[in-house]
C-alpha positions in Angstrom: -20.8 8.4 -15.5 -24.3 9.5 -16.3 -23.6 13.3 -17.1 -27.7 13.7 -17.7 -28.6 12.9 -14.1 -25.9 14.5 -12.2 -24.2 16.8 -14.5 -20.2 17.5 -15.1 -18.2 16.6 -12.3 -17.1 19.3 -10.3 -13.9 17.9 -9.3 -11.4 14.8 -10.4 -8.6 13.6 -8.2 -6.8 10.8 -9.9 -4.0 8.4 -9.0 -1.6 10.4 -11.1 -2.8 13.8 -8.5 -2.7 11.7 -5.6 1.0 9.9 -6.7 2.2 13.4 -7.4 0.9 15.1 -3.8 2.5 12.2 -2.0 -0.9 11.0 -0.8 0.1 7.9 -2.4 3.3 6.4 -2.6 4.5 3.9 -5.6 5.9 0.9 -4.6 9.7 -0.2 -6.4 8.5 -1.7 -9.2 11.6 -4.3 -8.4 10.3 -5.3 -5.5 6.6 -6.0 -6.3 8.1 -8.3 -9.5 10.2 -10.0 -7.4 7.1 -10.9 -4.9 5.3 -11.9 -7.5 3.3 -8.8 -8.4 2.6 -8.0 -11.8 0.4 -4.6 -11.7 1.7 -0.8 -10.1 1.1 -1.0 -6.5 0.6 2.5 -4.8 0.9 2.6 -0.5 -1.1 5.0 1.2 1.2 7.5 2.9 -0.1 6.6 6.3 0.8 2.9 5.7 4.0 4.3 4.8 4.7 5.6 7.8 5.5 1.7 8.7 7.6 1.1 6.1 9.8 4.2 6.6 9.2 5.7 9.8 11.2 8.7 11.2 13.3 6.9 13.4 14.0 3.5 11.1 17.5 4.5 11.1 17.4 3.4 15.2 16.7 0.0 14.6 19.1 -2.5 13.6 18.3 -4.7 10.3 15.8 -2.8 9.4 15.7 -1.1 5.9 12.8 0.4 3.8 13.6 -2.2 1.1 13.1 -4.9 3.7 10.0 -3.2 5.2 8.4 -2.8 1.9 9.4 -6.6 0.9 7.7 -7.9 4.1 4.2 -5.7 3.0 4.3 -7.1 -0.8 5.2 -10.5 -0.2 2.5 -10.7 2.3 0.0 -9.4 0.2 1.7 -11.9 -2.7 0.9 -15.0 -0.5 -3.0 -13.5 0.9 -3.7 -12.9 -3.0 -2.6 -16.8 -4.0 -5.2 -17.7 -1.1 -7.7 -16.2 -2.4 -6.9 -17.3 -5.9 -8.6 -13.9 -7.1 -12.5 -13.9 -6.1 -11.8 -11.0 -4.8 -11.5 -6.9 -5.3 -10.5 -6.1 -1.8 -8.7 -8.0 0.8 -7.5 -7.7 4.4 -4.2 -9.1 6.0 -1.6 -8.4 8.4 2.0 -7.9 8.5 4.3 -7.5 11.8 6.0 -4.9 11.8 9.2 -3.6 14.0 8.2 -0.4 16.2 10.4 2.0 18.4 8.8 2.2 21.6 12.0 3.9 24.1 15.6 4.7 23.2 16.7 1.1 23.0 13.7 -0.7 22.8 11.2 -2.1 20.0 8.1 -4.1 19.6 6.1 -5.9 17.0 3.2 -4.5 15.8 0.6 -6.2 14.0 -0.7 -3.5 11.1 -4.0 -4.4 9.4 -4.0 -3.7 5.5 -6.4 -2.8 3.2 -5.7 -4.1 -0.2 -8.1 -2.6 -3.4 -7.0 -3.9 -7.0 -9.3 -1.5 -9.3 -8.7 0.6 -12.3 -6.3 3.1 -12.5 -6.2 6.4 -14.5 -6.7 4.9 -17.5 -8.8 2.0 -16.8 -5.5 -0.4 -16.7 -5.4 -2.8 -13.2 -3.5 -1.2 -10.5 -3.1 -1.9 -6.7 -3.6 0.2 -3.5 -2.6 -0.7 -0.5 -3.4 1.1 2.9 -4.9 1.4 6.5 -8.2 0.8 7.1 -9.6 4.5 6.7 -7.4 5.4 4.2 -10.2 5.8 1.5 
């Protein structure tokens, strides 16, 4: 950052802040290795409303493991598409949603997917909803 032009920053809100305020949720490290995925990969807390919403519990054969698989692997197999000439990348995953008492739907979520640098200038992933940023 060029500190002569525009001086100190005034504030910093990092990965590490936004992990620890549960803006950001990290993603089992398990799960991402097993899809495939090598670097940390943070969910934004609104995309996580998907993979564990309040009334998951309600539907039968859903888990959060299972949920979060289905968002990682998907991202796995856009990623091996693209075969990396890209930052940022948009895909879908289907998800399961309660709509009444007994009955569900699939919904088609659009994802947001930034690989940058994290805290420390070290690769990480973000996924999220369009608007999330």
């Amino acid at each position: 950052m060029n500190t002569e032009v525009f001086g100190d920053p005034i504030s910093c809100y990092s990965r590490t802040d936004a992990l620890r305020d549960g803006v950001l949720i990290e993603a089992d490290p398990r799960i991402c290795k097993e899809a495939g995925i090598r670097w940390p990969v943070a969910i934004s807390d609104h995309l996580w409303g998907y993979i564990e919403p309040d009334n998951l519990d309600s539907m039968p054969g859903q888990s959060v493991n299972g949920r979060l698989w289905d968002l990682v692997w998907m991202f796995s197999q856009v990623v091996r598409r693209q075969n990396g000439s890209s930052d940022r990348i948009t895909y879908g995953v289907i998800f399961q949603v309660k709509t009444g008492k007994t009955r569900t739907r699939s919904e088609t979520v659009k994802v947001v997917a930034v690989c940058g640098p994290g805290d420390d200038g070290e690769p990480v992933i973000t996924l999220m909803l369009p608007g999330d940023e």
